[in-house]
N, C-alpha and C positions, 0 to 999 in steps of 0.2 A: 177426294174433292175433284171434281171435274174441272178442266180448264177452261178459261172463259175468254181468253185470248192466246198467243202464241204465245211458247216457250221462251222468257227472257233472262240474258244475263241477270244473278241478283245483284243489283243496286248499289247495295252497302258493304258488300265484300268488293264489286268493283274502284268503287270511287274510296273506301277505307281502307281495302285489307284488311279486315277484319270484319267478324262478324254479329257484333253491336256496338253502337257506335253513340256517344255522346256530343251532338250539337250544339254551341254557344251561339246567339243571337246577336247580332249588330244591331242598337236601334239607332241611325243615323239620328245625327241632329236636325232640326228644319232648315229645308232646302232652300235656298232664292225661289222668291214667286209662292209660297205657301203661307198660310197665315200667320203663325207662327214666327215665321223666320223673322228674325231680328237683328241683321244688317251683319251678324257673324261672318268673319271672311272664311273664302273657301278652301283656305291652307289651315284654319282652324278647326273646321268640320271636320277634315281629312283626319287630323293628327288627334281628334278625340277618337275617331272611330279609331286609330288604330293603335290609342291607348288600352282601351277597351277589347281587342283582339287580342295584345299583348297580354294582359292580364286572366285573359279564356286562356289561351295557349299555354300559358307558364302556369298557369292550373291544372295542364292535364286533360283538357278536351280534344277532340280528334278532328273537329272542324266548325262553321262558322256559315251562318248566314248572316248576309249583309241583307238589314232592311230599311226603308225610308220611312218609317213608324214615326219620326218627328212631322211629317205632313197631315195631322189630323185639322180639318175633317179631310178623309180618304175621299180622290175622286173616282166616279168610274175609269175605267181601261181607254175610253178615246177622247178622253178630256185630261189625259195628263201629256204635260210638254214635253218635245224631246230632253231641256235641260235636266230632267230627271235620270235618262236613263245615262247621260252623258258625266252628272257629277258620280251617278253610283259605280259606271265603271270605272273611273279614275279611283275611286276610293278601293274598289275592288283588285285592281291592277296595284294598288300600294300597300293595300294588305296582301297580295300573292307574292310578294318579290319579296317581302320582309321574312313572314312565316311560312311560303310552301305547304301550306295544309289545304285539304280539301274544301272548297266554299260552294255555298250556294247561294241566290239571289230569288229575295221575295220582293215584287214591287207594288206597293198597295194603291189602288182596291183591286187584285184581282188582272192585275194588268201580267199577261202571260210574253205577249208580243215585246215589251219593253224589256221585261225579263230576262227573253232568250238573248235579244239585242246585246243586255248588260254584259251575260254572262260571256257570251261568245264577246265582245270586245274586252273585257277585262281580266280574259281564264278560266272564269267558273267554270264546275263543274255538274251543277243542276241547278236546277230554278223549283219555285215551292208555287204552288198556283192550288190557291184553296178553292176555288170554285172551279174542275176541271169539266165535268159532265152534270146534266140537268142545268135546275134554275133554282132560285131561291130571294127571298125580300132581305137584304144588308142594310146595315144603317147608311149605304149608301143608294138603297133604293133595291130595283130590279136589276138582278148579275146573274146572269146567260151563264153556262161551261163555256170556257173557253176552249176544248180541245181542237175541235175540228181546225179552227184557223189557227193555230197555235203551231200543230204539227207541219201543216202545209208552209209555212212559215219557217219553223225547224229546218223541215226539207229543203226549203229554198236556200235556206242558207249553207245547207251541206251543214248541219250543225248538229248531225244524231247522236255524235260523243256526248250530248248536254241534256244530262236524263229528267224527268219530272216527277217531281213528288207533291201527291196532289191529297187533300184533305177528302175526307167522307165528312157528313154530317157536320159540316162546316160551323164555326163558333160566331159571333156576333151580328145573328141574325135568326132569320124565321124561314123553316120548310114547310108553311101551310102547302106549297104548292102540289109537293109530292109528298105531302104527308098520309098517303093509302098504299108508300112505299116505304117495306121498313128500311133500316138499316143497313141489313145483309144484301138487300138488292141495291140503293142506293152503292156500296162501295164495291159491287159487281160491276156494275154502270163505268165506274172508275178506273178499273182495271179492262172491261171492254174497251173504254177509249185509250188504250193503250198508255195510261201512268205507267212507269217503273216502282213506284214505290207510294203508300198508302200512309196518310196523317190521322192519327185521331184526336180530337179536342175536347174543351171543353165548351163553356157557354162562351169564355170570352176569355181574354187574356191575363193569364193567373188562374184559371178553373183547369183543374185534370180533369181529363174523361172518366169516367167511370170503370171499376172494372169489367162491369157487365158488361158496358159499351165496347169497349176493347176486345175481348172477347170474342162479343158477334163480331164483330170484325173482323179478329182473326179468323172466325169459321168461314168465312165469303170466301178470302182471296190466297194466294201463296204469295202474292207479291211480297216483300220487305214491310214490315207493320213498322210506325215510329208513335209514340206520342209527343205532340207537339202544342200542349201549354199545360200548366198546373202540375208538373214534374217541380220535386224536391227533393232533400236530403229525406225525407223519411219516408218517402214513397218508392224510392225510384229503384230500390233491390224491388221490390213486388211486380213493378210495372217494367224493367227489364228482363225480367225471368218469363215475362209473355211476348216482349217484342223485340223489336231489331235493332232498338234506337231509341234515343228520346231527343228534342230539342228544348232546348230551357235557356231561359234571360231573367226571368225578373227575381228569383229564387236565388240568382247568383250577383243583384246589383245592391248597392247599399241598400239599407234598410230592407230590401225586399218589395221596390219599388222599379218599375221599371225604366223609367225615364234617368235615374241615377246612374253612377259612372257603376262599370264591375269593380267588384269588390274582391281581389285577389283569394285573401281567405276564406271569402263564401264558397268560391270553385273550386278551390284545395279540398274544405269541406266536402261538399258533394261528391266530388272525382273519389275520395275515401269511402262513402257511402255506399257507393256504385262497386266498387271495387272488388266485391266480392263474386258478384256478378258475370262482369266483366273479366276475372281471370279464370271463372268457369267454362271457359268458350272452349 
């Protein structure tokens, strides 16, 4: 495979020690100023999100994104408030000090700049930005890549410890735009703009990628591959045996819904599943 940007530290051996890694998801409750939100105080949001860590970590996973996913509808990147980026660092800073485990920080829609913000004030360790390079129609409209000012950004802050993991073929939405580009070029695109590490999806949240899709994927880039939605206990030996990683939430919350609290036992589960895997490294 030819390379398509410079030689980078891999990703997931740096920020894990190890080399695949099982992600647990934060879905923040809703925030002040969001629709949603319903007058919950902010020592309450706090201590759910880090019931909900507790219960990833004492299951067995290796680390943990923190996301704002209780603010639906998602707004674009420069119509969200700073109080966003400022309750997820707090909540991020109180899950670092309790667990010590590797975290990342997604901040929806698309918002990379808040992100970096987050993590660099709270610890993290990378930020997740599904629309890194190109363009695409979201259900929140028209979403630009963010890389260009993302990184300049980075740089500003002297904050290049804080790696990006950036999605190909992004899930709930429409690529008419570059749809006369397949796959393998779109997550070229990705790794040109200098991600450290590659998401593959599904259509939306709860759909795994396909394995074809992963696949071409994997053929594009050497960067660190993860899948990052519709990972389960019965998929997830097939789908770590091709990648570096998975991220998963709603497989491990009651019922198998996402907005539910984690459910200890789901993640014990899976972390079982995985297992076999995972001590093949």
């Amino acid at each position: 495979m030819v390379s398509i940007s410079a030689e980078k530290i891999n990703a997931i051996q740096a920020i894990f020690s190890r080399k695949k890694a099982v992600i647990g998801v934060i879905h923040c409750d809703p925030f002040p100023g969001t629709p949603k939100y319903n007058g919950k105080s902010i020592n309450d949001i706090i201590e759910r999100a880090l019931r909900d860590a507790d219960n990833y970590i004492s299951g067995g996973v290796h680390g943990l994104i923190i996301e704002n996913h209780g603010d639906i509808p998602f707004s674009k990147p420069e119509d969200i408030g700073p109080e966003t980026s400022a309750l997820m660092a707090v909540i991020t800073d109180r899950i670092r000090t309790r667990f010590d485990v590797p975290l990342g920080i997604n901040v929806l829609a698309n918002a990379a700049i808040p992100a970096l913000a987050t993590a660099l004030s709270g610890g993290a360790d990378f930020v997740r930005v599904n629309q890194w390079a190109n363009a695409y129609i979201a259900n929140e409209g028209f979403i630009e890549g963010a890389a260009a000012k993302a990184l300049r950004y980075r740089s500003l802050l002297r904050a290049e410890h804080i790696r990006v993991f950036a999605d190909s073929h992004v899930k709930h939405g429409s690529h008419a735009i570059v749809a006369d580009r397949s796959i393998k070029e779109l997550t070229r695109d990705v790794d040109f703009f200098e991600a450290d590490a590659v998401i593959a999806t599904g259509q939306r949240t709860g759909d795994s990628a396909t394995l074809s899709e992963i696949d071409e994927i994997r053929s594009a880039t050497e960067l660190p591959l993860l899948v990052g939605s519709g990972v389960t206990p019965e998929n997830v030996g097939e789908i770590l045996s091709r990648t570096q990683g998975v991220i998963v939430a709603s497989a491990l919350k009651v019922n198998g819904v996402w907005w539910n609290d984690v459910e200890l036992a789901r993640v014990k589960h899976f972390m079982e599943a995985a297992r076999t895997v995972l001590e093949a490294e």
